[in-house]
C-alpha positions in Angstrom: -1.2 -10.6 -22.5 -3.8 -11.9 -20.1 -6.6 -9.7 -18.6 -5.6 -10.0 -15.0 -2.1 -7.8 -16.4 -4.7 -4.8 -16.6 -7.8 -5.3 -13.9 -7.1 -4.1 -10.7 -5.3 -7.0 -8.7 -7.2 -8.0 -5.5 -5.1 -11.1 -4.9 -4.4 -9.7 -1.4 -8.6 -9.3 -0.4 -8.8 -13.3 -1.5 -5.8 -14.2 0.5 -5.6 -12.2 4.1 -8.9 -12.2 5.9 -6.8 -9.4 8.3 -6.5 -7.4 5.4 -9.8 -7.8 3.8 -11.2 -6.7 6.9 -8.9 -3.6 7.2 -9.9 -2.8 3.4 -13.8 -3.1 4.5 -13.4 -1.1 7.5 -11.3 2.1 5.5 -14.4 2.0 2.6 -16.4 2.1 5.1 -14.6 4.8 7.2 -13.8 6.7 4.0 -17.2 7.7 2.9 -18.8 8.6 6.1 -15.8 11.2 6.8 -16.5 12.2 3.5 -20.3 12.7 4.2 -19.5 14.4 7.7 -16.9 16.9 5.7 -19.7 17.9 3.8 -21.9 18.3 6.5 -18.9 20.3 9.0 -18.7 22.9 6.3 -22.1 23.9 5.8 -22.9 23.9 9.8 -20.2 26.2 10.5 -21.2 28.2 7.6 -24.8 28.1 8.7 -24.2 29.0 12.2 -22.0 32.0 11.3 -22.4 32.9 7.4 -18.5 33.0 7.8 -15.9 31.6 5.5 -13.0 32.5 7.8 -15.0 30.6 10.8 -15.0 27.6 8.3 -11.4 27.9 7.5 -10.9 28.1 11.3 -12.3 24.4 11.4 -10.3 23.0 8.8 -7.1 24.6 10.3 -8.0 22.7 13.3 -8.7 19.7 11.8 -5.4 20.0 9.2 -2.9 20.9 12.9 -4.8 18.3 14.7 -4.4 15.5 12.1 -0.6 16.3 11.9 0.3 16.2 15.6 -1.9 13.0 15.8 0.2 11.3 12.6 3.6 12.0 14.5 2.3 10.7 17.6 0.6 8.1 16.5 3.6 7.1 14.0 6.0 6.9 17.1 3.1 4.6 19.2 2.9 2.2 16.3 6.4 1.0 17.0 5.6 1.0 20.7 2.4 -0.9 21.1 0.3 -3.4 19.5 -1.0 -1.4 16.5 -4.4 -3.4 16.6 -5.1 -1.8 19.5 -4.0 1.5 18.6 -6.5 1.6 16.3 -9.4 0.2 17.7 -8.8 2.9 20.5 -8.3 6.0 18.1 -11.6 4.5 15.8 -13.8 4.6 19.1 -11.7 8.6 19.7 -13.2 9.2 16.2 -16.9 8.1 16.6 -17.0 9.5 20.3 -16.2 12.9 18.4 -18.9 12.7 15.7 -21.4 11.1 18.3 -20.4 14.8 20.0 -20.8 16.9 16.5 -24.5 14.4 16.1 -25.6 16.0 19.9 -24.3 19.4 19.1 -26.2 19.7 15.8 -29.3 18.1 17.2 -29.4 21.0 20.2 -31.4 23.7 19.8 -29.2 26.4 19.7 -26.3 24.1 18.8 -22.3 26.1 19.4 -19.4 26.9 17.8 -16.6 26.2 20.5 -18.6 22.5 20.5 -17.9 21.5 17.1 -14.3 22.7 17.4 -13.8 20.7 20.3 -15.3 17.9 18.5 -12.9 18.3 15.2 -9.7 18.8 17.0 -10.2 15.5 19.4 -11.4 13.6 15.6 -8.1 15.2 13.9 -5.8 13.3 16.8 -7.7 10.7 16.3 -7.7 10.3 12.7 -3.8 11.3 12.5 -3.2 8.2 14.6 -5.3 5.6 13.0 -4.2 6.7 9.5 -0.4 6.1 10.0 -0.8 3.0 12.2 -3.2 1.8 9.5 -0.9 2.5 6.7 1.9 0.4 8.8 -0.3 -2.3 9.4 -0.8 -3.4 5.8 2.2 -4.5 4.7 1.9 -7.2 7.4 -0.8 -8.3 6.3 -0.5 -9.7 3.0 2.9 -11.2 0.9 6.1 -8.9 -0.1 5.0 -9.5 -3.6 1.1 -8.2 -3.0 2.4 -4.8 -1.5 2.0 -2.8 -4.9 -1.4 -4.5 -5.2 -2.6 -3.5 -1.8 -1.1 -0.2 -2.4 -3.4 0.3 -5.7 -6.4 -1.1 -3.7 -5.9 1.4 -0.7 -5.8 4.4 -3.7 -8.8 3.1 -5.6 -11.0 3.3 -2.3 -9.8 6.6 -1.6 -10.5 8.0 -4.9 -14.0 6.8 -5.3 -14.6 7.7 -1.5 -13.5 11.5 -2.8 -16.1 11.7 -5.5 -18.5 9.9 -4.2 -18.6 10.6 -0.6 -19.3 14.1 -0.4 -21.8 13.7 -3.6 -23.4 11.5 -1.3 -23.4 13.6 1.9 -24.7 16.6 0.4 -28.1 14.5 -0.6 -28.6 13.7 3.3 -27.5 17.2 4.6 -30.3 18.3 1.9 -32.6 15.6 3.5 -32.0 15.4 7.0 -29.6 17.8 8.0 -25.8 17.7 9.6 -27.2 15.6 12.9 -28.0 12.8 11.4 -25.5 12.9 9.0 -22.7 13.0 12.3 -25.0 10.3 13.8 -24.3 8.2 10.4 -21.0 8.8 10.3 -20.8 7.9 14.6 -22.0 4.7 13.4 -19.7 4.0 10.6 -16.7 5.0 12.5 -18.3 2.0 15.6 -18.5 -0.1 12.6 -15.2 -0.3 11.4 -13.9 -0.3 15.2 -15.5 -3.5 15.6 -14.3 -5.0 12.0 -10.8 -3.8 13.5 -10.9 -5.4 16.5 -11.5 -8.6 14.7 -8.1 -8.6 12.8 -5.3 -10.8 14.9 -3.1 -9.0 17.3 0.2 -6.9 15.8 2.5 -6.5 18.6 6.0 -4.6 17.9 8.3 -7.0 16.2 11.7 -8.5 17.6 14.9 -6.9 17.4 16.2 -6.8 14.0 19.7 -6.5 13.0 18.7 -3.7 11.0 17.5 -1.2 13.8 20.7 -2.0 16.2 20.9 1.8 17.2 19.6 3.5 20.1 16.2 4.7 19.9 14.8 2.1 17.6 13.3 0.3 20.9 11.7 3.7 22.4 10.3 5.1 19.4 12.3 8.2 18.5 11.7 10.3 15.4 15.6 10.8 15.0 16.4 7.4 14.7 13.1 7.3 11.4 15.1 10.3 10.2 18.3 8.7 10.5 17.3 5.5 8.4 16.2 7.3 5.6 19.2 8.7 5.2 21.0 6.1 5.4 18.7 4.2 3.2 18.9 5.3 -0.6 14.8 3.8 -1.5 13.9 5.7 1.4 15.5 9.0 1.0 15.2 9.4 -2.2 11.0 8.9 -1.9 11.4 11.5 0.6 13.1 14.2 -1.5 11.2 13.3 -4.6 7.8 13.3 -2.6 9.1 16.6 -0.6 8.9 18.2 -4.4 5.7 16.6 -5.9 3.9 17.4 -2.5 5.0 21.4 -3.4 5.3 21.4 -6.8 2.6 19.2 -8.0 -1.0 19.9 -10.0 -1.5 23.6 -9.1 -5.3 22.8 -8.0 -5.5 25.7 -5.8 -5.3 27.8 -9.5 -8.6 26.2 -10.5 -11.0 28.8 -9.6 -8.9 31.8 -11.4 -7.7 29.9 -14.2 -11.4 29.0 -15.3 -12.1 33.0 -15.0 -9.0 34.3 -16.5 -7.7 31.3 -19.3 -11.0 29.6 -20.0 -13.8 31.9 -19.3 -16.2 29.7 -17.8 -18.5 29.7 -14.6 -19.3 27.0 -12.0 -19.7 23.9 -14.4 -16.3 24.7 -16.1 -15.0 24.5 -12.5 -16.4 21.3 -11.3 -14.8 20.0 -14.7 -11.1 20.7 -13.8 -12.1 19.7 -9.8 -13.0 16.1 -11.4 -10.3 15.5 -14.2 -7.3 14.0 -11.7 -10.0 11.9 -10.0 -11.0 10.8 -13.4 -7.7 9.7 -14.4 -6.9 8.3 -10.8 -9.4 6.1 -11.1 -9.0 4.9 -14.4 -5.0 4.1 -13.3 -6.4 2.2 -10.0 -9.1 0.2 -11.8 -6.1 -1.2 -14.4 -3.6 -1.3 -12.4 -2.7 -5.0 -12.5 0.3 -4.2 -15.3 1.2 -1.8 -12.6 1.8 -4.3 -9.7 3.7 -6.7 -11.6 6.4 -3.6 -13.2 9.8 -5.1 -13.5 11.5 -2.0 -12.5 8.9 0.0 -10.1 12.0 2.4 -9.6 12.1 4.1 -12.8 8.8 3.6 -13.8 8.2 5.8 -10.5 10.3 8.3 -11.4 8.6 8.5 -15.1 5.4 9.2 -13.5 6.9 12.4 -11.5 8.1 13.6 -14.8 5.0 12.8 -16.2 3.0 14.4 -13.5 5.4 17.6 -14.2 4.8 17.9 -17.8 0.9 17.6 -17.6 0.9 20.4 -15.2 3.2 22.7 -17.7 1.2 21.5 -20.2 -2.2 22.7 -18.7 -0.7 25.7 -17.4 -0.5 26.5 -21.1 -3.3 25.1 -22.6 -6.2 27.4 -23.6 -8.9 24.5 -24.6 -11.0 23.3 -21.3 -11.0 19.5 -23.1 -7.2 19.6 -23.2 -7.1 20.8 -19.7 -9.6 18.5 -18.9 -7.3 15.2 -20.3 -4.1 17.1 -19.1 -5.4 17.4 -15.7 -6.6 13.4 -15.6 -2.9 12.1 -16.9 -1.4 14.3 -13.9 -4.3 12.2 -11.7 -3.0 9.1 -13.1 0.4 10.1 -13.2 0.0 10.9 -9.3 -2.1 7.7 -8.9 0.9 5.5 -10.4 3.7 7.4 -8.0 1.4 7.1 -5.3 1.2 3.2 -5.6 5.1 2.5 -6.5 5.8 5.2 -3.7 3.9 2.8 -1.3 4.9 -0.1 -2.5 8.5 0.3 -1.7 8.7 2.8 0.8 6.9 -0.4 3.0 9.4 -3.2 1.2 12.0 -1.0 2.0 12.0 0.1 5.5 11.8 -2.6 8.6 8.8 -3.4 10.9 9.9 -1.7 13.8 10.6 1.6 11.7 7.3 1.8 9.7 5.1 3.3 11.9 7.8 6.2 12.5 8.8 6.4 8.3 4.8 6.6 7.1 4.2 9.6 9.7 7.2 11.2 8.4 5.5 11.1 5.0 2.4 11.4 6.0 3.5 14.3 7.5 5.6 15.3 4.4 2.5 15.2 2.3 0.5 17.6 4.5 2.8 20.1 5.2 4.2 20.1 1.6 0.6 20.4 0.0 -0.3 23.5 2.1 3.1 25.3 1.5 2.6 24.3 -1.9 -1.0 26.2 -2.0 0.8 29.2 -1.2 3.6 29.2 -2.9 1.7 28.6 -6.5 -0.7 31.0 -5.3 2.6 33.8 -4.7 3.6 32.9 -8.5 0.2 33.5 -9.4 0.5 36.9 -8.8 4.0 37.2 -10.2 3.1 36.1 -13.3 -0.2 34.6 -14.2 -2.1 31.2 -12.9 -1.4 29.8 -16.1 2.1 30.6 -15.6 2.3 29.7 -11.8 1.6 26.1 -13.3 4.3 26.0 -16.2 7.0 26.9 -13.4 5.6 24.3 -10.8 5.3 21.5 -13.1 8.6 22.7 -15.3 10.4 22.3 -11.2 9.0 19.4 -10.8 9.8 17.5 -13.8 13.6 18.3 -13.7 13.8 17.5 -10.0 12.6 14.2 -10.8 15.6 13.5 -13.4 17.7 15.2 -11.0 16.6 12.8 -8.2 16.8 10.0 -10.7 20.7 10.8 -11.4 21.9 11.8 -8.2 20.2 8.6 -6.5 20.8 5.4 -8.2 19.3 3.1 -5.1 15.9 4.5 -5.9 16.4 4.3 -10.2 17.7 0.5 -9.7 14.5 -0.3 -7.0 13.1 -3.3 -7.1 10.1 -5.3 -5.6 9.6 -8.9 -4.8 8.2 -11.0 -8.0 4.1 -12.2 -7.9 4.7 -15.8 -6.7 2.2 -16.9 -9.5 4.3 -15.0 -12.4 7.1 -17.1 -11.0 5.4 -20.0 -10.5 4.4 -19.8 -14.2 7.6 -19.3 -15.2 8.8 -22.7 -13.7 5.8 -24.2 -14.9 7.0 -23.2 -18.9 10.6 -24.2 -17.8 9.4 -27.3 -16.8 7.0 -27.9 -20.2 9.8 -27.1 -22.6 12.0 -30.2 -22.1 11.4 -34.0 -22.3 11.7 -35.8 -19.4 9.5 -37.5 -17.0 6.3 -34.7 -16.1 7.0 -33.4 -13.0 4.0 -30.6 -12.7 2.5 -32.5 -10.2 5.8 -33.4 -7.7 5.5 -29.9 -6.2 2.8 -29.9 -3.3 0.7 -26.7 -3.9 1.3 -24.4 -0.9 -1.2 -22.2 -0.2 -1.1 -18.0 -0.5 -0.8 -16.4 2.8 
């Protein structure tokens, strides 16, 4: 089997300069929210040596990040989404240029960096979901899993690396310059943005005949997915890995009560899924070229299921540790299938609307999911809290893959080069006059 079936596919960076640019902007945009994250938290605790103040700005930023995905899911069938997003990427860095003048005052206040992280959240919610329905425009039906795994590897390294990172300059220089960084990054990847070619709202298709698909409306999102088996079944399966998924909330009790460790124990368990996120990302080229993405979906939600049960009953720290890391890489393969044909699945002028519905999904469903392991917790035990999530989630998964065939059977368009292989060995296996050079070679969009 050839190498390129394992390394990490970047077909799509060597073929759309729009996309490439997109990719560079989000790695760019990744790490200095990550850095500024870092930063937020320890100002707020600094200013009031209060964990509930803290929480307070998270809440904000969690509430304001949700409104802004539905809004800005419903603008990016409404408007050119280039320009949606170079608008909510200069929001963004008008916001931390606010945090950067804030921290560098003298007596710098609370109700400022509130302010500040609310108008970011709308911000961010909008130029997340338009972003996530740009892609798939920019590069071939047959490069979407590819661009899906290179969108997750960014944003796993960005989550281990980023606030590693910000921590050093907080230590260094402190949160303003840190906020003036980040100002500067976010400016940055505005400008990169603005670069791409315009992405106006697409014709008419016979698809969306129904009223509402020309205004915007949530309803009509909601509707599709119903009607659409690929679609609705991602949403009911991703509704129960979103609450039922690794219990990381558990962490901190588990490593006191199960493993008996301190601090560096903790760390341990924070880094496994990353670890095996990563490792699925960096390999994924077997991944984007899956003959039937459907099932092998599905597998990783049972998968993901059974590594949480697993830990939840595991008593080693180094088979929690590897248990923990095949959930991550479990998750990481869902994650790029889920994307993958969610955006092969659902038309142009409905993508904005479906990825904020999702997005949405996944933030809602994670926080209820905090709580609701956290209620089992104390029913039972944390170890037991993550038996029952993962058993639920595991048999949903075969229960979703029974009951809805459409997303089982999915499948995405074939890599043009597999295909063009393919006719190449067709064409090498018979006599005949040699015809490998008839063909003009058309070049990748």
């Amino acid at each position: 089997m050839p190498l390129r079936d394992f390394v990490i596919d970047i077909e799509p960076l060597r073929t759309s300069r729009d996309f490439r640019a997109i990719f560079i902007a989000r790695v760019v945009s990744l790490f200095g929210l990550g850095m500024a994250t870092v930063a937020l938290s320890a100002q707020v605790y600094g200013l009031t040596r209060s964990t509930f103040d803290v929480a307070v700005a998270s809440m904000i930023m969690s509430i304001t990040v949700l409104l802004g995905s539905l809004w800005g899911g419903v603008m990016a069938d409404r408007t050119d989404r280039r320009k949606l997003i170079v608008c909510a990427r200069g929001a963004a860095a008008l916001a931390f240029a606010g945090l950067a003048v804030n921290a560098m005052l003298p007596d710098p206040t609370l109700w400022g960096i509130y302010v500040c992280v609310a108008w970011d959240g709308l911000a961010t919610g909008v130029s997340v979901t338009a972003l996530m329905a740009v892609a798939p425009t920019l590069v071939r039906p047959d490069q979407l899993p590819a661009a899906g795994a290179l969108i997750s590897l960014t944003g796993e390294i960005g989550s281990i690396s980023a606030p590693f990172l910000g921590g050093v300059l907080l230590a260094l220089w402190g949160p303003g310059p840190v906020f003036a960084f980040t100002a500067v990054t976010t400016a940055v990847t505005t400008l990169l943005i603005s670069r791409i070619r315009p992405l106006p709202p697409v014709a008419h298709d016979e698809e969306d005949e129904e009223a509402g698909a020309d205004t915007g409306s949530l309803l009509v999102a909601f509707k599709y997915a119903v009607r659409n088996r690929v679609v609705g079944g991602l949403l009911v399966l991703g509704g129960v890995m979103a609450l039922f998924n690794l219990p990381v909330v558990l962490f901190p009790e588990m490593v006191d009560r199960q493993f008996h460790g301190g601090e560096v124990m903790l760390g341990l368990l924070y880094t496994a899924p990353a670890v095996g996120a990563v490792a699925v990302s960096a390999t994924s080229g077997w991944l984007t070229r899956a003959a039937r993405p459907g099932r092998l979906l599905i597998l990783a939600a049972v998968t993901g299921g059974l590594s949480a049960v697993g830990f939840g009953l595991s008593g080693n720290i180094w088979l929690a540790f590897a248990l923990l890391a095949v959930g991550g890489a479990a998750g990481t393969v869902y994650e790029i299938l889920e994307y993958a044909l969610v955006q092969h699945s659902t038309p142009d002028r409905l993508r904005g609307r479906i990825v904020s519905v999702i997005t949405t999904q996944g933030t809602t469903g994670g926080v209820v999911g905090d709580v609701e392991v956290a209620a089992l917790a104390r029913w039972f035990s944390p170890g037991g809290a993550a038996v029952v999530n993962g058993a639920i989630c595991a048999v949903a998964a075969v229960v979703v893959a029974i009951a809805v065939p459409g997303l089982r059977n999915a499948t995405l368009p074939r890599d043009e080069r597999d295909e063009e292989g393919e006719g190449d060995r067709r064409h090498d296996t018979g006599p005949g006059p040699d015809t490998a050079g008839l063909a003009p070679a058309t070049p990748a969009a």
